[in-house]
C-alpha positions as CSV (number, residue, x, y, z in Angstrom):
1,X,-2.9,3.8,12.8
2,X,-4.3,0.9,14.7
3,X,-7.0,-0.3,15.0
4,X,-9.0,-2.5,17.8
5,X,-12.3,-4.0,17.7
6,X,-14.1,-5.6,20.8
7,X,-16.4,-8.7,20.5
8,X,-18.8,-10.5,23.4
9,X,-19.2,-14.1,23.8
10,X,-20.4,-15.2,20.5
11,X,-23.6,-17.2,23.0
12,X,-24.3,-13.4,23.8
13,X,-23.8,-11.2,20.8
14,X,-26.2,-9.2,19.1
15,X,-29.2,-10.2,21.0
16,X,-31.7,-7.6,19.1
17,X,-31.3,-10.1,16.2
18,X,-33.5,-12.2,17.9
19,X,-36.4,-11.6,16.5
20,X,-34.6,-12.2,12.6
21,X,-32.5,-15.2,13.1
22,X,-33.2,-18.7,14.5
23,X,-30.7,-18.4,17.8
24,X,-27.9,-21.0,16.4
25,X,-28.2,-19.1,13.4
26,X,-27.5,-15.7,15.7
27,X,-24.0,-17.0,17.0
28,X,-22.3,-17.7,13.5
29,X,-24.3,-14.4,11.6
30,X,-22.0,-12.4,14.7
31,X,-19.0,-14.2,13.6
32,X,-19.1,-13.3,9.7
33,X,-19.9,-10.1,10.3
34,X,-16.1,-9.8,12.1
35,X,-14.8,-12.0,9.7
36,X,-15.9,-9.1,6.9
37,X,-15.0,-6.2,9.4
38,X,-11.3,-7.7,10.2
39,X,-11.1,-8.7,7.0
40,X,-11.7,-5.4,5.8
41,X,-9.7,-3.4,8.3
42,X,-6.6,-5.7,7.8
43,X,-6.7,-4.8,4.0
44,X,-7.4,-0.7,4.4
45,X,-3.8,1.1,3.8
46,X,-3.0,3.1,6.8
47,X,-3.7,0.5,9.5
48,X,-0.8,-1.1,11.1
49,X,-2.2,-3.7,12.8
50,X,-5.7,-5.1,14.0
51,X,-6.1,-6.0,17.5
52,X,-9.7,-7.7,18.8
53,X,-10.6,-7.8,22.5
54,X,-12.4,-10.8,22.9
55,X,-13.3,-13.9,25.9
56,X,-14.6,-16.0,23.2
57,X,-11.8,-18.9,21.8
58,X,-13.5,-19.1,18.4
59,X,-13.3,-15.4,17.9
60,X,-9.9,-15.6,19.1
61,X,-9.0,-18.8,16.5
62,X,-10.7,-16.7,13.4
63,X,-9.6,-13.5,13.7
64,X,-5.3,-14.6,14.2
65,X,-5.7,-16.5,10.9
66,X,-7.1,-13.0,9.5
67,X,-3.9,-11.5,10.5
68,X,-5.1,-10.1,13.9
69,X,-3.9,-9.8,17.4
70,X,-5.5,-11.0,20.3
71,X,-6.3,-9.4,23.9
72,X,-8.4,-11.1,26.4
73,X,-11.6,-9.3,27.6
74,X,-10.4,-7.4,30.8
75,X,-12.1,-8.9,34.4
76,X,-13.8,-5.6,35.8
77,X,-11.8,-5.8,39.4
78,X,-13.1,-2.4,39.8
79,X,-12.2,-0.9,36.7
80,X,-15.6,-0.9,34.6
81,X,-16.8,-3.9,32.1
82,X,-18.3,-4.0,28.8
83,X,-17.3,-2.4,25.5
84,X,-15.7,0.7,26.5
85,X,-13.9,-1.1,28.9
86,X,-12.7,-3.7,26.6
87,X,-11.4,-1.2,24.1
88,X,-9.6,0.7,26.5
89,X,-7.9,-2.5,27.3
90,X,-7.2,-3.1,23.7
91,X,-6.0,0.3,23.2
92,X,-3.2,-0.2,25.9
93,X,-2.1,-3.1,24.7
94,X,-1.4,-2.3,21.2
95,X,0.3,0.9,23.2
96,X,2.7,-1.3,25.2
97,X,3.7,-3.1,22.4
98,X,3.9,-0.6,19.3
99,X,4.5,2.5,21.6
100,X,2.9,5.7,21.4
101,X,0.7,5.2,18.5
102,X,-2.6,6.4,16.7
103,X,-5.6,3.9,17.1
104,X,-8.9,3.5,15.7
105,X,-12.0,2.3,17.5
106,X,-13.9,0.5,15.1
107,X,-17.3,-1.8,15.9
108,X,-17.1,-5.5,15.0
109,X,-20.6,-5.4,13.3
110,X,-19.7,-3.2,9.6
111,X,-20.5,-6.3,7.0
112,X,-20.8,-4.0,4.3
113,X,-17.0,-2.3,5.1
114,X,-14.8,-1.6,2.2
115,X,-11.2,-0.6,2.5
116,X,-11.4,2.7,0.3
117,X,-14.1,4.0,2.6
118,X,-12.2,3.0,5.8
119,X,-9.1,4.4,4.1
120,X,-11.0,7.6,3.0
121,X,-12.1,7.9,6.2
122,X,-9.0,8.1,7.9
123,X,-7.8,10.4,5.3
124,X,-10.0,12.6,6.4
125,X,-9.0,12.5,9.8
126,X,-6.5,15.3,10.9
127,X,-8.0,16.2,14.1
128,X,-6.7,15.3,17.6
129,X,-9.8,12.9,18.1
130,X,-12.7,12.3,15.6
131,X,-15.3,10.4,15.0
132,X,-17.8,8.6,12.2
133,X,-21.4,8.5,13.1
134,X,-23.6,5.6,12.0
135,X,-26.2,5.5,9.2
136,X,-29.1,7.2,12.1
137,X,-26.2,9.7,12.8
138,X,-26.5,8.6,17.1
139,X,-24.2,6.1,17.7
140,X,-20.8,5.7,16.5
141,X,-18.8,3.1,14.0
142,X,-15.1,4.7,14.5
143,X,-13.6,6.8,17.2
144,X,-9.8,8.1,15.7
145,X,-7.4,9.4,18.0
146,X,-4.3,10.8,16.2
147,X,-2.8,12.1,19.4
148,X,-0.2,9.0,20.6
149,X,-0.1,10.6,24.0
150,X,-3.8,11.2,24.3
151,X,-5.6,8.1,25.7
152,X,-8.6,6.6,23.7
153,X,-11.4,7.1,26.2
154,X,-14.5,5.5,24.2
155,X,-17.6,6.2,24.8
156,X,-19.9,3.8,23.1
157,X,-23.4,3.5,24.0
158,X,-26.6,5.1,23.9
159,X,-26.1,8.9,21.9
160,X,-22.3,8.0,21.6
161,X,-21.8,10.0,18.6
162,X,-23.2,13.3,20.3
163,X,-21.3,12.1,24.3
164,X,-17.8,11.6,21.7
165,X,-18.3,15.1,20.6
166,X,-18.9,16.8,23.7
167,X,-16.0,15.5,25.0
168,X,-13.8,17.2,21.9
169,X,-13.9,14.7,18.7
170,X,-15.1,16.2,15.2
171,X,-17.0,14.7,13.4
172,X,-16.1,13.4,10.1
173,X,-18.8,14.2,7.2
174,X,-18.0,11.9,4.5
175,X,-20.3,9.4,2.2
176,X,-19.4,5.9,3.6
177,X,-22.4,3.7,3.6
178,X,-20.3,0.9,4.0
179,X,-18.8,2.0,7.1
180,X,-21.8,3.7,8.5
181,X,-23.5,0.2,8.7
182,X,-23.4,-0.9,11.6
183,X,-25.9,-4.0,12.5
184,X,-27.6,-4.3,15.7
185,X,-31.6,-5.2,14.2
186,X,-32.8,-7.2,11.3
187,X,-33.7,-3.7,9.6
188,X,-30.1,-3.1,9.7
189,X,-29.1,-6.8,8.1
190,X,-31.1,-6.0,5.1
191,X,-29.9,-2.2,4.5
192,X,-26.0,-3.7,4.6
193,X,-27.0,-6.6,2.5
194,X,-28.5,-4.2,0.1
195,X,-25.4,-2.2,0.1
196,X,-23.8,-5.9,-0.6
197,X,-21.5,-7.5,2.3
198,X,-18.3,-9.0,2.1
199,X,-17.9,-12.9,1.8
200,X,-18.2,-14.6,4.9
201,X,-21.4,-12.7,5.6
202,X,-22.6,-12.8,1.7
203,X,-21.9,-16.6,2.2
204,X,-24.1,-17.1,5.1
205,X,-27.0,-15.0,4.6
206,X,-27.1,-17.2,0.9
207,X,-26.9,-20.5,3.1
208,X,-30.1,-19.0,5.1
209,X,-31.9,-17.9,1.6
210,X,-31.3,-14.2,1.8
211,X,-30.2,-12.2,-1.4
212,X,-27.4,-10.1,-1.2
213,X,-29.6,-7.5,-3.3
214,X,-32.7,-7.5,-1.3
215,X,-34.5,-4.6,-0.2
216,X,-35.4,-3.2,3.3
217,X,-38.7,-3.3,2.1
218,X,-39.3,-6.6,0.8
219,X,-39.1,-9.9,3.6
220,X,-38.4,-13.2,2.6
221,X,-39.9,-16.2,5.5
222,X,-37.6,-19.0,6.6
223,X,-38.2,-21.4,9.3
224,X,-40.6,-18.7,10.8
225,X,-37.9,-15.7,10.4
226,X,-38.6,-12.8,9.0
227,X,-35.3,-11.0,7.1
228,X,-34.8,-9.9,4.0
């Protein structure tokens, strides 16, 4: 199996954070949360290599010296843009250079990621095409295609758990809150830092006075943010 993860200019990234983080705070939250997720998908037996799709040079310099490949984010010229596009671009890459292989789709934003749940996880995979739905059970944190001849045809997005299904993945049932937390709103910070995060992001969120064993429902103030 193996795996890519796509990432935005870290000046662009995760703009719902907003509202959480102090915006040069914003840029380097992004970057430890793929530190943890690399770090974590490089580690998880059963994944051959880790490739990141990415325009952004200090993506690019972190994630090599976590042991990862690097693609450069595909120019539309006609053939889409965004996410999708960029992991469809991954996924042929890794193709042209390991052959016809299995891959794994796996967002950039899973602090909280172990490698037994990601492990488990593909384990459990021994459909054609599956999928692992986020903690709210719409959008998606893995897409698994075990079918090297079968293309990888993401579909992230609005509902993508529900539009992955409908075009033929299963769903995969298992308890993995770790990989199920995917962070897109300060909400979403707090659950994974309850679930506790891996070090780069444990590391910041201490440097910006936020305890690794807060609770959603409790807010800590700093420098007029509100996160827990």
């Amino acid at each position: 199996m193996h795996a890519v993860i796509a990432v935005k200019s870290l000046a662009q990234a995760k703009s719902r954070l907003a509202e959480g983080l102090q915006p040069r705070d914003r840029p380097r939250l992004v970057l430890a949360m793929l530190t943890d997720t690399v770090t974590a998908a490089v580690a998880t037996p059963g994944i051959a290599s880790v490739t990141v799709v990415t325009p952004d040079s200090e993506v690019s310099r972190v994630v090599r010296g976590l042991g990862a490949q690097v693609e450069p984010e595909p120019s539309p010229n006609g053939h889409g843009s965004g996410l999708n596009a960029a992991l469809a671009a991954g996924a042929a890459a890794v193709r042209r250079r390991h052959g016809a292989v299995e891959l794994l789709a796996l967002q950039a934003d899973l602090p909280a990621l172990r490698p037994r749940e990601l492990a488990d996880a593909l384990g459990a995979s021994t459909h054609r095409r599956s999928v692992v739905a986020d903690h709210e059970g719409s959008g998606t944190v893995a897409l698994l295609v075990r079918d090297g001849a079968a293309p990888l045809s993401p579909l992230f997005g609005p509902d993508s758990a529900r539009r992955h299904i409908a075009a033929g993945a299963v769903e995969l049932l298992g308890e993995w809150p770790g990989l199920r937390q995917d962070v897109d709103t300060t909400a979403d910070l707090e659950r994974a830092a309850a679930l506790g995060v891996g070090v780069a992001t444990g590391a910041l969120l201490r440097e910006l006075g936020v305890s690794r064993a807060c609770h959603a429902s409790k807010q800590v103030r700093r420098a007029g943010s509100s996160l827990c």
